[in-house]
DSSP file (Angstrom, degrees, kcal/mol; ACC not computed):
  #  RESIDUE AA STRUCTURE BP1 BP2  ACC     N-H-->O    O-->H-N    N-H-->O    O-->H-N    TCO  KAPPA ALPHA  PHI   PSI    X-CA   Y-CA   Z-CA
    1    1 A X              0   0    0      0, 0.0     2,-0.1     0, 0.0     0, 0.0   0.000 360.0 360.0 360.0 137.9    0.0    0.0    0.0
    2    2 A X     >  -     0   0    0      1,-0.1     4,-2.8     4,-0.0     5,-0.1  -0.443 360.0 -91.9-106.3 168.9    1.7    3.2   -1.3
    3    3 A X  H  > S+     0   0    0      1,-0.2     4,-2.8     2,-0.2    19,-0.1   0.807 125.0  55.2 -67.7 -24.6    1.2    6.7    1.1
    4    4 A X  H  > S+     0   0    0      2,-0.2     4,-1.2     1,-0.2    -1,-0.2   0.959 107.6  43.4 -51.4 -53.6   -1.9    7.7   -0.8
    5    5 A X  H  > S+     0   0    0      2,-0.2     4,-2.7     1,-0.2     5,-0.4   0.881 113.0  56.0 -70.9 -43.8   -3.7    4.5   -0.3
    6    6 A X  H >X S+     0   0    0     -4,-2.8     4,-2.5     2,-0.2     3,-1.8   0.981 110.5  50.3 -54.7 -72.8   -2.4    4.8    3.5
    7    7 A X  H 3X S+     0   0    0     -4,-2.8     4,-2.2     1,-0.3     3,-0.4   0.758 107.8  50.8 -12.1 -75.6   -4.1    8.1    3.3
    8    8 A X  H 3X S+     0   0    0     -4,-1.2     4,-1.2     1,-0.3    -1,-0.3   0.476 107.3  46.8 -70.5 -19.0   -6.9    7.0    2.2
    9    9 A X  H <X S+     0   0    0     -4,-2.7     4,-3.2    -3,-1.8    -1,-0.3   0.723  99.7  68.4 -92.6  -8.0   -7.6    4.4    4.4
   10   10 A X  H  X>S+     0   0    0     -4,-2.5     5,-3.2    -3,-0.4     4,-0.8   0.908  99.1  53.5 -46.5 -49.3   -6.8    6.7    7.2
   11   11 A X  H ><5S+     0   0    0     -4,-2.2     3,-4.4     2,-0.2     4,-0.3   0.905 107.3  56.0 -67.7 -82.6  -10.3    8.8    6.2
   12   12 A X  H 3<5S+     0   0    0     -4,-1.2    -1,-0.2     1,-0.3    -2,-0.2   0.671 108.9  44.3 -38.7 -41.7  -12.1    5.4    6.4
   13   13 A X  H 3<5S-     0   0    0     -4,-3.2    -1,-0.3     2,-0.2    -2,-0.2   0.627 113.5-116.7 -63.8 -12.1  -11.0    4.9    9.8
   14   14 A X  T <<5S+     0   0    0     -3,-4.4     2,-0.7    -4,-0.8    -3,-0.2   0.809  74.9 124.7  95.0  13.9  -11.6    8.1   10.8
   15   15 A X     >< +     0   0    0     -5,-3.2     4,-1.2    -4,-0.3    -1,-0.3  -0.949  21.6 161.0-123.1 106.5   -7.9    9.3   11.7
   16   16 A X  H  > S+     0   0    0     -2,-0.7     4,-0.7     2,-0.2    -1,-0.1   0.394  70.5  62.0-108.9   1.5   -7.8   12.2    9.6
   17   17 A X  H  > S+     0   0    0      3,-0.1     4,-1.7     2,-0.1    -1,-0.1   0.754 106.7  47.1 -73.5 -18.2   -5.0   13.7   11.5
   18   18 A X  H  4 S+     0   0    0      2,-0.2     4,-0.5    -8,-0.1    -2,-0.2   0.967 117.3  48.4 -74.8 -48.7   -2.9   10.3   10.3
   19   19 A X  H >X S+     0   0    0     -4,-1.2     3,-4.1     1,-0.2     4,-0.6   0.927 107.8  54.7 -47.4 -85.1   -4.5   11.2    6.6
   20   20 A X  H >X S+     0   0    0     -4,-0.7     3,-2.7     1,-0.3     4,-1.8   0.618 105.1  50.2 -25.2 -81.2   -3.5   14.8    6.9
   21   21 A X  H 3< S+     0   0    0     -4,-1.7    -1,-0.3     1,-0.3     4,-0.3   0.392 102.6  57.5 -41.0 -16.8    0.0   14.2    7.5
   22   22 A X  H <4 S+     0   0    0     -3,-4.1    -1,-0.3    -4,-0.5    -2,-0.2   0.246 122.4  25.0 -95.8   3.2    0.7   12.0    4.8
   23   23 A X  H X< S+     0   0    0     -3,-2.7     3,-4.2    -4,-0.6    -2,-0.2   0.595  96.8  92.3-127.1 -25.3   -0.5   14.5    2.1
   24   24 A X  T 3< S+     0   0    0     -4,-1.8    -3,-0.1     1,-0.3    -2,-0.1   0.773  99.0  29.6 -30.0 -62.3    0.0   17.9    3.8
   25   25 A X  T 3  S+     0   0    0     -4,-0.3     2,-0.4     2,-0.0    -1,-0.3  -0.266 102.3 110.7-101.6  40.6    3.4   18.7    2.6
   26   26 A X    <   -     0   0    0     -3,-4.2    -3,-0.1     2,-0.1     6,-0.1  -0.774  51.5-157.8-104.5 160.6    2.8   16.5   -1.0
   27   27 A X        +     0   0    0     -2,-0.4     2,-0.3     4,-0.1    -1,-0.1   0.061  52.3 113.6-142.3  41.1    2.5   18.3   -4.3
   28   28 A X  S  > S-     0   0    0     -5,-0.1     4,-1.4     1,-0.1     5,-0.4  -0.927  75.8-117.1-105.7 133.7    0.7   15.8   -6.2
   29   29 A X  H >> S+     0   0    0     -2,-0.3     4,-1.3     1,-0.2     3,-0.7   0.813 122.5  50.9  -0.7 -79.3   -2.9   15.8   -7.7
   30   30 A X  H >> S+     0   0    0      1,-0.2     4,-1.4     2,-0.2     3,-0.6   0.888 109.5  53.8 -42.3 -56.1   -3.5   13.0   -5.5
   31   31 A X  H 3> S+     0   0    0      1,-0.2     4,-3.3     2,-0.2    -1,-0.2   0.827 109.4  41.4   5.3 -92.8   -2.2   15.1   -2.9
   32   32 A X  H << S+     0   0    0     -4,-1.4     4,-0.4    -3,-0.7    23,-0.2   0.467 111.5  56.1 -70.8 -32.6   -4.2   17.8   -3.3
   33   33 A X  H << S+     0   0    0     -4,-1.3     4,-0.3    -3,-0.6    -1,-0.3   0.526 107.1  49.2 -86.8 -27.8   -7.3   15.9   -3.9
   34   34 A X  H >X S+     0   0    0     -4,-1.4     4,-4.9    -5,-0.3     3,-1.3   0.904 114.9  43.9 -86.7 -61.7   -7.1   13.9   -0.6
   35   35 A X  H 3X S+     0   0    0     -4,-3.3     4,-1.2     1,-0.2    -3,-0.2   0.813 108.4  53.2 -64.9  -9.9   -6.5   16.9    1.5
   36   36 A X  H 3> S+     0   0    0     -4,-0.4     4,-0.8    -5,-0.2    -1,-0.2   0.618 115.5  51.7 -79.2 -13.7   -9.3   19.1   -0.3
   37   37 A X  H X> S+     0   0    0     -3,-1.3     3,-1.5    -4,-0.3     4,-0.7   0.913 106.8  49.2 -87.7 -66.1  -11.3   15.6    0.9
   38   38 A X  H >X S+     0   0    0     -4,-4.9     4,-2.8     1,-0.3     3,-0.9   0.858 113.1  50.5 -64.0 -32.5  -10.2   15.8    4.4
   39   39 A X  H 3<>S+     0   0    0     -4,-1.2     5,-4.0     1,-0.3    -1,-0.3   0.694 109.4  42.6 -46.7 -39.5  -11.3   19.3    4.4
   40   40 A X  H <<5S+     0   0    0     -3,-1.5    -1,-0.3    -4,-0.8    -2,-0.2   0.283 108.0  59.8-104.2  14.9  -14.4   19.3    3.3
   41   41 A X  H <<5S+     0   0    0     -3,-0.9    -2,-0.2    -4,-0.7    -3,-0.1   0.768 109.0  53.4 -94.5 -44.0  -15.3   15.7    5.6
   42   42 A X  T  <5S-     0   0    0     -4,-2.8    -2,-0.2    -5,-0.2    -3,-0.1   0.605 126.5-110.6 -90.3  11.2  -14.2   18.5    8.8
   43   43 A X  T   5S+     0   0    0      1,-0.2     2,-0.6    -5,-0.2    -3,-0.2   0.866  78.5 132.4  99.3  18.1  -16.9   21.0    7.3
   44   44 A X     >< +     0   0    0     -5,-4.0     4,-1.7     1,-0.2    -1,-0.2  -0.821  23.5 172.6-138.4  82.5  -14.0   23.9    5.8
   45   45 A X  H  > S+     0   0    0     -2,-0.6     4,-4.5     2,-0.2     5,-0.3   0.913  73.1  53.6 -44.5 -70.9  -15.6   24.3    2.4
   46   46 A X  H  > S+     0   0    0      2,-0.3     4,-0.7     1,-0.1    -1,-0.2   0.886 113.8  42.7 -30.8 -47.3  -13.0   27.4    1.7
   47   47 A X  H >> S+     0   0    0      1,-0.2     3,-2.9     2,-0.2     4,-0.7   0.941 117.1  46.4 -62.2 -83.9  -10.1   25.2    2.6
   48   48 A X  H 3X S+     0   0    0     -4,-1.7     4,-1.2     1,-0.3    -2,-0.3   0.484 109.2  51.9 -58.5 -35.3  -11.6   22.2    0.7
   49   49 A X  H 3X S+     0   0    0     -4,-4.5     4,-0.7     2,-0.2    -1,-0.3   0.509 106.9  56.1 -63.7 -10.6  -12.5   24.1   -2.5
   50   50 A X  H <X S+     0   0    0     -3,-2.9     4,-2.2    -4,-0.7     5,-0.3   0.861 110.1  48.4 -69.6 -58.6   -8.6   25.6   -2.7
   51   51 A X  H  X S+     0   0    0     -4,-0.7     4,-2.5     2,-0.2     3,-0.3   0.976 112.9  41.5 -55.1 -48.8   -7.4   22.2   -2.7
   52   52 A X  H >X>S+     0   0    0     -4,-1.2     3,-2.2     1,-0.2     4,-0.9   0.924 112.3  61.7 -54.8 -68.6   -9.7   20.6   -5.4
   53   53 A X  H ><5S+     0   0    0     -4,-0.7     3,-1.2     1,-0.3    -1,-0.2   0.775 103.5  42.3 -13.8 -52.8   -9.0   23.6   -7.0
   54   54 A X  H 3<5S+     0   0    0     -4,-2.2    -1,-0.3     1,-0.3    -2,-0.2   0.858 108.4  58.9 -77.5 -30.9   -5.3   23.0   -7.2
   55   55 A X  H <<5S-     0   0    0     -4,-2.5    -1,-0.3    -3,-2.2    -2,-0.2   0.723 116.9-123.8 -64.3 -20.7   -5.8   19.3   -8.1
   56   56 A X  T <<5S+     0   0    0     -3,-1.2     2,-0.3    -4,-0.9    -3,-0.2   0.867  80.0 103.9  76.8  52.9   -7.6   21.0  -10.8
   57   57 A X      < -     0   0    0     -5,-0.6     2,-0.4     0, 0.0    -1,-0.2  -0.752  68.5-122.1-153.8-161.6  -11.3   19.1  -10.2
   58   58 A X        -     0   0    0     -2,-0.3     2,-0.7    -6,-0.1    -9,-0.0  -0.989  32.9 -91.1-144.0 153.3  -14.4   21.2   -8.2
   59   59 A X        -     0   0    0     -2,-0.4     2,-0.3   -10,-0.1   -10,-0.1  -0.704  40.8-143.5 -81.9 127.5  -16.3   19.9   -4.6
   60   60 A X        -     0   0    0     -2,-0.7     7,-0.0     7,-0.1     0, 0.0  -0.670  14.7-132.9 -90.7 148.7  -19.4   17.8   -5.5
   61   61 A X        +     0   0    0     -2,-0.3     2,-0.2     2,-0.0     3,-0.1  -0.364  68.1 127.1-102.7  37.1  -22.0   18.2   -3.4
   62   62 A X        -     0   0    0      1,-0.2     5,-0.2     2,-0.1    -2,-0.1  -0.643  68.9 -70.5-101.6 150.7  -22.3   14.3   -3.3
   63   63 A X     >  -     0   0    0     -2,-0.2     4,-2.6     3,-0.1    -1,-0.2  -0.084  45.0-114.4 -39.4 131.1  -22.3   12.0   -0.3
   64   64 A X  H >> S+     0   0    0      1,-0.3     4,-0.9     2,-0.3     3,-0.7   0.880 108.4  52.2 -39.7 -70.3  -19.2   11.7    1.7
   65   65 A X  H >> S+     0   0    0      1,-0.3     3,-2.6     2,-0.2     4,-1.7   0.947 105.8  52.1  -6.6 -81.1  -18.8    8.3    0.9
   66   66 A X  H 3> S+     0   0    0      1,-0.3     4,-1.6     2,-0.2    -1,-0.3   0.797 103.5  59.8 -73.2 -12.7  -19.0    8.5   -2.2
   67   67 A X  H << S+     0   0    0     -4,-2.6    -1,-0.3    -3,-0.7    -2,-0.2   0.604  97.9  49.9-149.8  68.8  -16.9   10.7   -2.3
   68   68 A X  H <X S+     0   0    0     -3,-2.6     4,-1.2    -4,-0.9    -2,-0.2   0.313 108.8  56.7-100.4 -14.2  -14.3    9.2   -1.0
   69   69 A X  H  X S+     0   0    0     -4,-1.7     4,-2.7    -5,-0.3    -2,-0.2   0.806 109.6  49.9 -79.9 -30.0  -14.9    6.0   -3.6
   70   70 A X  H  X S+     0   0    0     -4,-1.6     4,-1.2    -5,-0.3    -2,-0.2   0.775 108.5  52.4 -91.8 -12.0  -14.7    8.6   -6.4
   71   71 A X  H  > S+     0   0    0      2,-0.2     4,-2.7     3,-0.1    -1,-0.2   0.915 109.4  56.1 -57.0 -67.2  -11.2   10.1   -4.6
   72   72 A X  H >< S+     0   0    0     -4,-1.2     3,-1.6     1,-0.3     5,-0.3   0.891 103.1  52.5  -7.9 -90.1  -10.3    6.8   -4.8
   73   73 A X  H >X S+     0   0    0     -4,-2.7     4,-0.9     1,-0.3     3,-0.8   0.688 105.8  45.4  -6.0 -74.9  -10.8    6.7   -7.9
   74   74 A X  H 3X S+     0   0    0     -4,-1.2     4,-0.5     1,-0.3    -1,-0.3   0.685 109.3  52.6 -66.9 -36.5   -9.0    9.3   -9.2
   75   75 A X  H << S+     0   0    0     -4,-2.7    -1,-0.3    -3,-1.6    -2,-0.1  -0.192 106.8  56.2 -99.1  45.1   -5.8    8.8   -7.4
   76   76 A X  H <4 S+     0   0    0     -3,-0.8    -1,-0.2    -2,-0.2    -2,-0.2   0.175 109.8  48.3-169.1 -57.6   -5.9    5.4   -8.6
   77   77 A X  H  <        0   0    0     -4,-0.9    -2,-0.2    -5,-0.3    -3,-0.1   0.514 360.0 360.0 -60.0 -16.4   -6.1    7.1  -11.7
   78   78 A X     <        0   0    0     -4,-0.5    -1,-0.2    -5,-0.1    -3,-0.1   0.432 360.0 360.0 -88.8 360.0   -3.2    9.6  -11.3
């Protein structure tokens, strides 16, 4: 499991301080896309709409969950 995927299962558990630290200081898409995720799960839209931004992608107004499968996704993709 590579540090994204670490990331990302960090948000499923629910340690989004662990998450956060493994993307904070990265300056990848994926990156950028995981912490604009972690942002907008603690409810700091501003925050979380600079980072998608920078990943180049927009917040959906879709279910957490989902989207965190469609983060997935994407960094999967990257």
């Amino acid at each position: 499991m590579n540090r994204l995927q670490q990331a990302i299962k960090f948000i499923e558990l629910d340690k989004w301080d662990d998450a956060h630290a493994l993307v904070q200081d990265g300056a990848s898409k994926s990156d950028y896309l995981i912490h604009g995720l972690l942002h907008r799960i603690e409810g700091d839209m501003p925050n979380a709409r600079y980072w998608y931004s920078q990943a180049g992608e927009v917040v959906l107004e879709n279910a957490i969950d989902d989207e965190i499968k469609r983060v997935k996704t994407l960094i999967n993709n990257d």
